[in-house]
C-alpha positions in Angstrom: 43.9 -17.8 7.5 41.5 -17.0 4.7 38.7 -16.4 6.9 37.3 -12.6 6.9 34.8 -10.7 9.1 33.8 -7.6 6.8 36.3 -7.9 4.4 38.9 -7.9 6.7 41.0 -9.9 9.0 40.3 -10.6 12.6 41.8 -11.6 15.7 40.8 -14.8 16.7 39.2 -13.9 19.9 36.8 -11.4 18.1 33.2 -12.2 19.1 31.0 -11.3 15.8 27.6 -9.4 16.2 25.0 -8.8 14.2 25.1 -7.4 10.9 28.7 -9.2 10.7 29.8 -10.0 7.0 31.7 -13.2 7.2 33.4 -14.7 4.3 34.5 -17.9 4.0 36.8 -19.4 1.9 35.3 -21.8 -1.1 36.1 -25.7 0.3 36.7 -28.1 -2.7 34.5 -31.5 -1.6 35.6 -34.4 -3.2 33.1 -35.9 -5.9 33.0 -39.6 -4.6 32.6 -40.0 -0.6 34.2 -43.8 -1.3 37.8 -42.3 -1.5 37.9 -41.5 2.3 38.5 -44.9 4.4 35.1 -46.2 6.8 34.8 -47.4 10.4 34.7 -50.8 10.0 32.4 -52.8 11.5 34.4 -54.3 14.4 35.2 -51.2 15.6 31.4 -49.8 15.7 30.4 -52.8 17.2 32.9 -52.1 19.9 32.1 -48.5 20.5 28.2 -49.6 20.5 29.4 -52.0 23.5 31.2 -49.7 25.2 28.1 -47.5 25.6 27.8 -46.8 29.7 24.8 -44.7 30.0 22.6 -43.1 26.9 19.3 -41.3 27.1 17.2 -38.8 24.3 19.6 -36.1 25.5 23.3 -37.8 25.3 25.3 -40.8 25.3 28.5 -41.1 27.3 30.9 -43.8 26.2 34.2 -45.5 27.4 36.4 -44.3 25.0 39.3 -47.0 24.1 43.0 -46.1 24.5 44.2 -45.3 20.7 40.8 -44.1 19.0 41.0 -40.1 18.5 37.9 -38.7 19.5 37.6 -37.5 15.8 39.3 -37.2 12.5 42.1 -34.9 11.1 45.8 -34.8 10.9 45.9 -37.9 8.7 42.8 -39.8 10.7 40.2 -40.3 8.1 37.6 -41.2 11.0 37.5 -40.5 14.9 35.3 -41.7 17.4 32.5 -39.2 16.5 32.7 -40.6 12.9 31.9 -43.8 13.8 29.4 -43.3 15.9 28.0 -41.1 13.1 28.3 -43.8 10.4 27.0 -46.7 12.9 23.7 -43.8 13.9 23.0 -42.6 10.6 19.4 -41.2 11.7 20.5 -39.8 14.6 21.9 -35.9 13.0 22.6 -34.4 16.1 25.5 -35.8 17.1 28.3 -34.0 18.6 31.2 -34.1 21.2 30.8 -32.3 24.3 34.6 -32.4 25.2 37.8 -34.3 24.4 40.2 -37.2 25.4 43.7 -37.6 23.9 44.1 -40.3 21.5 46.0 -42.4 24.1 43.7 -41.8 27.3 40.4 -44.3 27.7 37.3 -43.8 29.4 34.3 -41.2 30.0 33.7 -39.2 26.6 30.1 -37.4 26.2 28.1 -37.3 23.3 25.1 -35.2 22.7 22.3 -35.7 20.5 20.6 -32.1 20.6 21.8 -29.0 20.2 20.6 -27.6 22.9 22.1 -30.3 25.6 25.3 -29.1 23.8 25.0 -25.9 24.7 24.1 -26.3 28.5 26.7 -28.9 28.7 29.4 -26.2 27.6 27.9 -24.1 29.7 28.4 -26.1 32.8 31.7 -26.9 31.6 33.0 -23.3 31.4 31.7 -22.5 34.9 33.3 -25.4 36.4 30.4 -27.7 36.8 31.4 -30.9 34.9 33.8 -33.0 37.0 36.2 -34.8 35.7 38.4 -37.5 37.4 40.6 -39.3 35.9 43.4 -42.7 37.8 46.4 -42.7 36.4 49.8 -44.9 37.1 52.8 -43.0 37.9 56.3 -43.6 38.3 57.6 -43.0 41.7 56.0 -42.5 45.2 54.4 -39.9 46.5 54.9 -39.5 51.1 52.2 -37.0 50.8 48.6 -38.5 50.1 47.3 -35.5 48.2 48.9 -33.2 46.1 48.0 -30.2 44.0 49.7 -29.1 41.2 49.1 -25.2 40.2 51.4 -24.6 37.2 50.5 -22.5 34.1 50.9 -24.7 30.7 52.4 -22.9 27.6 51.3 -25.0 24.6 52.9 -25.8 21.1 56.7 -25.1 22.6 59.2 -26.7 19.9 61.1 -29.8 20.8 62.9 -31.5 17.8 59.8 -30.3 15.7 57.6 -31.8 18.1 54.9 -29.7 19.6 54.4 -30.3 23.1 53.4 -28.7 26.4 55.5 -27.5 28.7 55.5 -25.4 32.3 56.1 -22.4 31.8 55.0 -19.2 33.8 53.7 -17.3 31.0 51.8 -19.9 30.0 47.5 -20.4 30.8 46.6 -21.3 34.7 46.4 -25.1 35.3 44.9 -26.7 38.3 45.4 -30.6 39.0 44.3 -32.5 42.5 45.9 -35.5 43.1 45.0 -38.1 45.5 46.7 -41.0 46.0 44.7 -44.4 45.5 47.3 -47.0 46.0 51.0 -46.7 47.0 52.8 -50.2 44.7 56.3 -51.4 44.2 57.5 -48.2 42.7 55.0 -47.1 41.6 51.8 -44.7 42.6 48.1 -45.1 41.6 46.4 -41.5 41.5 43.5 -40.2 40.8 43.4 -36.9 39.4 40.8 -34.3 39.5 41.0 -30.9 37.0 40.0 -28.1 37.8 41.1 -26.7 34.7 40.9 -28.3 31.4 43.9 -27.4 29.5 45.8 -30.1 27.0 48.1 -32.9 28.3 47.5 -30.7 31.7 47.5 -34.4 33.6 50.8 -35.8 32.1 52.6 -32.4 32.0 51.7 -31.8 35.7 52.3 -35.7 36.4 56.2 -35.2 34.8 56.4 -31.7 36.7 56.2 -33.2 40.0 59.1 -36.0 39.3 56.7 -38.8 38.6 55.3 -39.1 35.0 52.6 -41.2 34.0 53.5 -44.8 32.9 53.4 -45.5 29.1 53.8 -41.9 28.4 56.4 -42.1 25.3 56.1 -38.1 25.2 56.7 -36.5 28.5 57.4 -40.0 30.5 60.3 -41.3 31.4 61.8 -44.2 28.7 63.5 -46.7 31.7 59.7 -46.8 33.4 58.0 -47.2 30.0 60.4 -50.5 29.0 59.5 -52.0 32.6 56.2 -51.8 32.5 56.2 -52.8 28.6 57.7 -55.9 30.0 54.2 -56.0 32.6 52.6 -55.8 29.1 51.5 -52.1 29.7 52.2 -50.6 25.5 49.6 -47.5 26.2 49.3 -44.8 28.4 48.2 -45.6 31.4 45.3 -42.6 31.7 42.0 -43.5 32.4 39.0 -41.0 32.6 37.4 -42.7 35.3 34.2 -40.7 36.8 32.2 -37.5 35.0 29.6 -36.1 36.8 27.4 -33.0 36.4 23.6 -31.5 37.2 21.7 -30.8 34.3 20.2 -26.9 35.4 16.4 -28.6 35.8 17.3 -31.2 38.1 18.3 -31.3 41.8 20.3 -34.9 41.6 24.0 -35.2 40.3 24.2 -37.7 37.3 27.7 -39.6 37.6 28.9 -42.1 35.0 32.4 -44.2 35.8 34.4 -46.2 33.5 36.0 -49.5 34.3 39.5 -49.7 34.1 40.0 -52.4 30.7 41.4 -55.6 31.3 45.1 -54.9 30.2 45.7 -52.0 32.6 43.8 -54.1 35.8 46.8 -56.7 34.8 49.9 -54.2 35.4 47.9 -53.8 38.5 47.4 -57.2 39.4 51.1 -58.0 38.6 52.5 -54.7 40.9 50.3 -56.1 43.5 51.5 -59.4 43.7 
């Protein structure tokens, strides 16, 4: 809120030009960097295994369920952090997009500015895909379903912010296909066509069947069961990304392996 475009305040969408006068805000930097907490090195070890395709361009990673992608809001490090700490020549790094704390798998990672900025590019006309498999509670008779409701974020609940349906919300597009029908449960996968937060768990609870583990728009009596399967995490997987960089004529497509604890609710439903 301290922000000002020629000495004045600005709505946020406001696009500056040139000749602009910005001013912002003196940021008080704290005289040792030892008081803020470090990856350790388990965990860049881990994220340097969990590497699944990496060229001079980007990196794309599988994320693990519980890492935020980076820091704030109490988190003294995120995923980008680390990576940043374990690459300390490497100056360029940046995330492309996001993942919710809880939700594992494909996360991009560029090194150059300039793959950045194609990659969002590509991303705001709908050139990225993005699929994700998820485990819901319930069944599903058809085999594909779409769900087309707008998303109103930050809406109060107890002093928690979630999303919610809500017509005057932003337009949110989610294809779901089923994968595998299991004893009471449904494994989807689900593809966005709009990229709008929680939009796959908030659609997943709008259709009667929530995804399993979600302890914020799930459904408690599925969460204990499948706690009891050993499922404590959401079970939200961003399986497959694929995109064509603007020089090429072949698709590149990276997917991420489910991790062993959510292929065991699996094998147990199965059997």
């Amino acid at each position: 809120g301290e922000v000002r475009v020629n000495k004045g305040r600005v709505a946020p969408n406001y696009r500056i030009v040139d000749g602009d006068q910005i001013r912002i805000p003196p940021i008080r930097v704290s005289e040792s960097s030892n008081s803020a907490a470090s990856p350790h090195q388990g965990l860049l070890a881990r994220l340097e295994r969990s590497i699944l395709y990496e060229d001079d361009k980007i990196l794309v990673i599988n994320k693990p369920s519980g890492l935020a992608v980076h820091g704030g809001s109490g988190l003294d490090y995120g995923l980008i952090e680390a990576l940043r700490a374990s690459r300390p020549k490497e100056k360029g790094l940046e995330l492309v997009h996001r993942l919710d704390r809880d939700t594992s798998g494909c996360l991009m990672v560029t090194k150059k500015r300039s793959a950045l900025r194609t990659l969002h590019e590509l991303i705001r006309s709908g050139r990225v895909e993005k699929r994700y498999l998820a485990l819901v509670a319930g069944k599903w008779r058809r085999d594909k379903v779409t769900a087309d409701a707008p998303l109103l974020k930050n809406v109060e609940r107890g002093g928690e912010r979630i999303v919610r349906v809500n017509p005057t919300g932003k337009q949110a597009v989610t294809h779901f296909t089923v994968m595998e029908r299991l004893r009471g449960y449904t494994l989807v996968n689900a593809l966005l066509e709009t990229g709008r937060t929680h939009q796959i768990r908030v659609h997943a609870a709008h259709l009667g069947t929530p995804i399993c583990g979600d302890t914020k728009y799930g459904d408690p009596q599925s969460n204990d069961t499948v706690k009891k399967m050993g499922l404590n995490r959401l079970f939200l997987h961003a399986v497959e990304l694929r995109f064509r960089w603007p020089d090429e004529k072949r698709a590149q497509v990276f997917t991420a392996p489910l991790d062993e604890k959510l292929e065991g609710v699996l094998k147990r439903l199965r059997s």
